[in-house]
N, C-alpha and C positions, 0 to 999 in steps of 0.2 A: 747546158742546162743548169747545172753547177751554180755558173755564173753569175746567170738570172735570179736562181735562188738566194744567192747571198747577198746579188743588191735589194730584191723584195726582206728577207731580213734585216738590213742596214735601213732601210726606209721604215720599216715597221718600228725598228729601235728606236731611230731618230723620231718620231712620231710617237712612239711612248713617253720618251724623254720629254720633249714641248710637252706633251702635256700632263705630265707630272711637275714640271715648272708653270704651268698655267695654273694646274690646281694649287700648288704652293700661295700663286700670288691672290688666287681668291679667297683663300682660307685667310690670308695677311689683312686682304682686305676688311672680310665680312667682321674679322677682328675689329678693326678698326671702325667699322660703322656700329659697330655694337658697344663701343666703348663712346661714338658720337652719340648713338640713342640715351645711355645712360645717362651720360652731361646731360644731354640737355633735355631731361624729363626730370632731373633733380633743378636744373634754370626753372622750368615751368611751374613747377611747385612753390617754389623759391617767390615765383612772381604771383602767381596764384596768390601765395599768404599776404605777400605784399600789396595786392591790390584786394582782397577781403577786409584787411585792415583800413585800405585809403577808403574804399567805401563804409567803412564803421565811422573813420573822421567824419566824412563829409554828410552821415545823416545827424551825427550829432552836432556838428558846426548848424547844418540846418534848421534845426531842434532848435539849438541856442536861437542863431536868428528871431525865429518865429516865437520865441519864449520874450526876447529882448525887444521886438517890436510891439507884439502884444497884434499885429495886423494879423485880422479873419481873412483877410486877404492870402496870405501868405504861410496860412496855419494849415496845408494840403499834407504835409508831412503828418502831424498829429492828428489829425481826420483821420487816413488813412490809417497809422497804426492803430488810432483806436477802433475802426472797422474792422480791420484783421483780428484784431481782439476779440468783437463781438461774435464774429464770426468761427474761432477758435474756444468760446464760452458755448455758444449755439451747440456747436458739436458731440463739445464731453457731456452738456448737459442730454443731446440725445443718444451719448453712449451709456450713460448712467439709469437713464428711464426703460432703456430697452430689455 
């Protein structure tokens, strides 16, 4: 009976043991995923500013265009912002009446 007992304690150990070495390697890990989320949500930022900027270029490259051709054809960009305008005036003026 003994006997028995000491190899169900030896298995019990041995089975403690893995998995205190299992929990080791996932704590190592989640480290390491969390240390991958930070990169690369600081990447994402990084490209976020960078593509906010290439879209500020390219409405003012735009802008030029349609400034430099003088073409109604082609002026959808200054329509548009001056819509959004109008429609940003519309606003405060019925914030201010109310």
């Amino acid at each position: 009976m003994s006997n028995e007992f000491s190899d169900s304690v030896r298995r019990v150990t041995h089975k403690a043991k893995r998995l205190a070495e299992v929990n080791t390697e996932l704590r190592q890990k989640i480290t390491e995923l969390e240390e991958q989320v930070e990169h690369l949500q600081e990447t994402l930022m990084a490209l976020q500013a960078e593509h906010a900027d290439f879209e500020n270029q390219l409405q003012q490259r735009n802008l030029a265009l349609t400034v430099q051709s003088g073409s109604p054809a082609r002026d959808t960009y200054s329509e548009d912002k001056i819509a959004e305008l109008v429609r940003e005036i519309d606003r405060c003026m019925k914030l201010l009446s109310a």
